[in-house]
N, C-alpha and C positions, 0 to 999 in steps of 0.2 A: 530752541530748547529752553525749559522754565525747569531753574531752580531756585532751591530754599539757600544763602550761603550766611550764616551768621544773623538768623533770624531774617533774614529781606529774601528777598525775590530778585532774581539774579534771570537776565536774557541771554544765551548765546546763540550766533549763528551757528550750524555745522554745517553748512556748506552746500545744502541742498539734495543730504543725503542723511538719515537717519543715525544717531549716535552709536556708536559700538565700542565701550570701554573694553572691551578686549584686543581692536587694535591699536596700531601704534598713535599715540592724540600727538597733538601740535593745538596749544594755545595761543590765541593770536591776541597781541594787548596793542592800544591804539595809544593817541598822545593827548595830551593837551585838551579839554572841551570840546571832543570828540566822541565817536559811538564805534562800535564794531562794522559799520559802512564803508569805512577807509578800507578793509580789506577781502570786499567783496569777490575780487576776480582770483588773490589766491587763497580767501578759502573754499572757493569753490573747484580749484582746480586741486586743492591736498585732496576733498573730500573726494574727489573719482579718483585719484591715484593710492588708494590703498591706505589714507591719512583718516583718524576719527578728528574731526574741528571744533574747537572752542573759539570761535571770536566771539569776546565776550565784552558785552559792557560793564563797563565798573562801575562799583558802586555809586550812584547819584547820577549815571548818565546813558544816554538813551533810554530803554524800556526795562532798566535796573532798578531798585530800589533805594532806598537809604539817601545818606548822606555821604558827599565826596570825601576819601580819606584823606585828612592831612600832610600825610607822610609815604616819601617812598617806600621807607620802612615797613609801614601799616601796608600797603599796597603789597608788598612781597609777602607777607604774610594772609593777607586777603589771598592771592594766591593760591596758597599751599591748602587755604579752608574751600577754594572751589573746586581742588582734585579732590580733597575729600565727599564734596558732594558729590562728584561728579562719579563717582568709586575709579578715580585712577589712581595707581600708584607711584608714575613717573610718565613727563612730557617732555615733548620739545617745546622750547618758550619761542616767539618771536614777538620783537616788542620794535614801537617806533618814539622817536623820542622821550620822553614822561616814561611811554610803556616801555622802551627800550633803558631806562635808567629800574623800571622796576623789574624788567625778566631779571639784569644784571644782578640787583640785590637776590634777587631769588634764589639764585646759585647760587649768591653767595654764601646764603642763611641755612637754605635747605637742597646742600647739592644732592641728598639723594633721593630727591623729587625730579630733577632735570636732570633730564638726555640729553640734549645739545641747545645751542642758541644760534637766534638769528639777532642781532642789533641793526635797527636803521635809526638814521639821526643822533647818531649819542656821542655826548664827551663826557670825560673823567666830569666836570663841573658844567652845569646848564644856569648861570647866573642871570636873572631876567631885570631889565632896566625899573628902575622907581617909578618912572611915570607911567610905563604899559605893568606895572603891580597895582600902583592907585587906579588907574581906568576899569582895569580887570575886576578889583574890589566894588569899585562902582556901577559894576554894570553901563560903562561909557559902552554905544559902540565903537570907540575910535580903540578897543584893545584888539575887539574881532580884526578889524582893518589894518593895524601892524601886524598882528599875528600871519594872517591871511599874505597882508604882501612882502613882508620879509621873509617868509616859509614856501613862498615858490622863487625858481628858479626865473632867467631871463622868457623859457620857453611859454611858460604861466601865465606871463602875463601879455600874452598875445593869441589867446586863447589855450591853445597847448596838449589838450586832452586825445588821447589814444581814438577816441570813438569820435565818428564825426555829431557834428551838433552840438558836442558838448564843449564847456568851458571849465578851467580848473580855477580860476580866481572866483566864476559866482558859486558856481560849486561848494567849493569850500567853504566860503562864506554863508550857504546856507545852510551847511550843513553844523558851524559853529554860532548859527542865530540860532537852530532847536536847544542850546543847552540851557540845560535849566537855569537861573537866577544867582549867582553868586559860585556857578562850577568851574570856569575858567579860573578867577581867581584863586581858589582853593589848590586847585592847579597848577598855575604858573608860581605859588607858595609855596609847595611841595619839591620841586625843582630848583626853585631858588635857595632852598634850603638846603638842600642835599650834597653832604660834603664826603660820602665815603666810598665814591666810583672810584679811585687808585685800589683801596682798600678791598673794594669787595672784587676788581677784574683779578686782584692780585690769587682770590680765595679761590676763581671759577678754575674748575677740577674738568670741565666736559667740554666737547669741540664746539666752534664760538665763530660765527660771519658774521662779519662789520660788513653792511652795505650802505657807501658810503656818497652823497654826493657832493660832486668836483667841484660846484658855487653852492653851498649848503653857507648862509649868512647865519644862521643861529647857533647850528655846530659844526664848527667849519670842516673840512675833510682831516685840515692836518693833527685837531683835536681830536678825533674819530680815530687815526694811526696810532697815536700818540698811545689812548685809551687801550689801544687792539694790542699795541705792543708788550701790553701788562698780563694781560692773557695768555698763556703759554700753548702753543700752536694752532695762535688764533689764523684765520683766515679772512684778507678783507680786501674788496671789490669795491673800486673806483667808477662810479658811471658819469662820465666826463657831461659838464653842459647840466647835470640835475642839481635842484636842487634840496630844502629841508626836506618836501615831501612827497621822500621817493617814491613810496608804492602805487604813486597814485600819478605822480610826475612820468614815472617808468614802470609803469605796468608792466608791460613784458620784460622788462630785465629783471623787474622783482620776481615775477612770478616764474620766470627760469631757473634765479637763483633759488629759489625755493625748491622747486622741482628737482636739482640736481642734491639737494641735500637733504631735504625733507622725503620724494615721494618713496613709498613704500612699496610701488612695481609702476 
């Protein structure tokens, strides 16, 4: 699906089924130097269960337009300008890392935009090391390749992937060599910067899953509770052995956990 959001051209998946802003949406936000690919297999499974899908790439990445936003702030409010194009009036957010610090802002800003959340990989603070911020800045690929092997789990890097054939370390890796020139950086800047997750889990008004993994090296599970616990009747799930990135680590447990809280029949 092609839209206009804030003068650019805006890509989302829906899932393999035509858009329908009358039923209930779920927009799916990705992380880091990343595209709306990360969450192929559930947004295709909201889109047959009754769910309208936005996995969308943000601004500056994948088949989006512009330039990467700065801020998670910017980012949450990029947000609330793609329901409006999109003519919805209220979603479920689900976000992964980056994307998972900007659903949170979203509710924060604009709870009455958001129905409920899903958070994967997130803590109150995502502080990223000086030397993968310089690399990132630089265009080294030695940022891809921290990135990449501190964000899977032990099972990652032994291949690890759901479907046979496939691999989750070159995978990933390929899929963070399409970003454009200077997006990671902007990125892992944005995160770095972002000081007001106590703040905004303190403000989220609607129901809230932390899916959370049990070796997550970036944000660790026990930051993830920690976070959850600021949320008032948050809900959050442990999937022991995964790690930063789950959806892709644990397919099917992502995509159950979704289904039990998202699908719409």
């Amino acid at each position: 699906m092609d839209l206009t959001v804030n003068g650019h051209a805006v890509y989302a998946h829906t899932g393999g089924r035509p858009f329908d802003p009358t039923l209930p949406v779920i927009v799916l936000i990705h992380g880091a130097g990343m595209d709306h690919t990360v969450w192929s297999l559930q947004s295709r499974h909201l889109a047959h269960h009754g769910r309208s899908v936005l996995a969308v790439d943000l601004p500056g990445h994948g088949r989006s337009g512009g330039a990467p936003l700065p801020s998670i702030e910017a980012l949450a409010d990029w947000i609330v300008a793609l329901l409006d194009a999109a003519g919805v009036a209220k979603a479920a957010l689900a976000g992964h890392s980056m994307g998972a610090l900007v659903a949170l802002e979203t509710a924060a800003r604009h709870g009455d935009r958001v129905e409920s959340l899903a958070l994967l990989g997130v803590a109150e603070t995502m502080p990223v090391h000086p030397d993968l911020l310089a690399a990132a800045a630089l265009n080294d690929p030695s940022a891809i390749e921290l990135v990449i092997g501190w964000g899977h789990g032990p099972r990652g890097h032994v291949g690890g992937a759901a479907a046979p054939g496939l691999s989750l370390l070159p995978g990933g890796r390929r899929l963070m060599q399409r970003a454009r020139p200077g997006v990671l950086g902007v990125d892992l800047g944005a995160c770095n910067a972002y000081v007001r997750g106590g703040e905004a889990a303190a403000a989220v008004s609607c129901p809230a899953l932390f899916l959370l993994g049990g070796v997550d090296r970036m944000t660790p599970a026990k930051s993830g509770k920690a976070l959850a616990a600021k949320v008032s009747g948050s809900e959050v799930i442990l999937l022991s052995g995964i790690g930063h990135m789950v959806m892709t680590e644990a397919p099917n447990a992502t995509t159950d956990a979704f289904a039990a809280r998202f699908s719409a029949r």
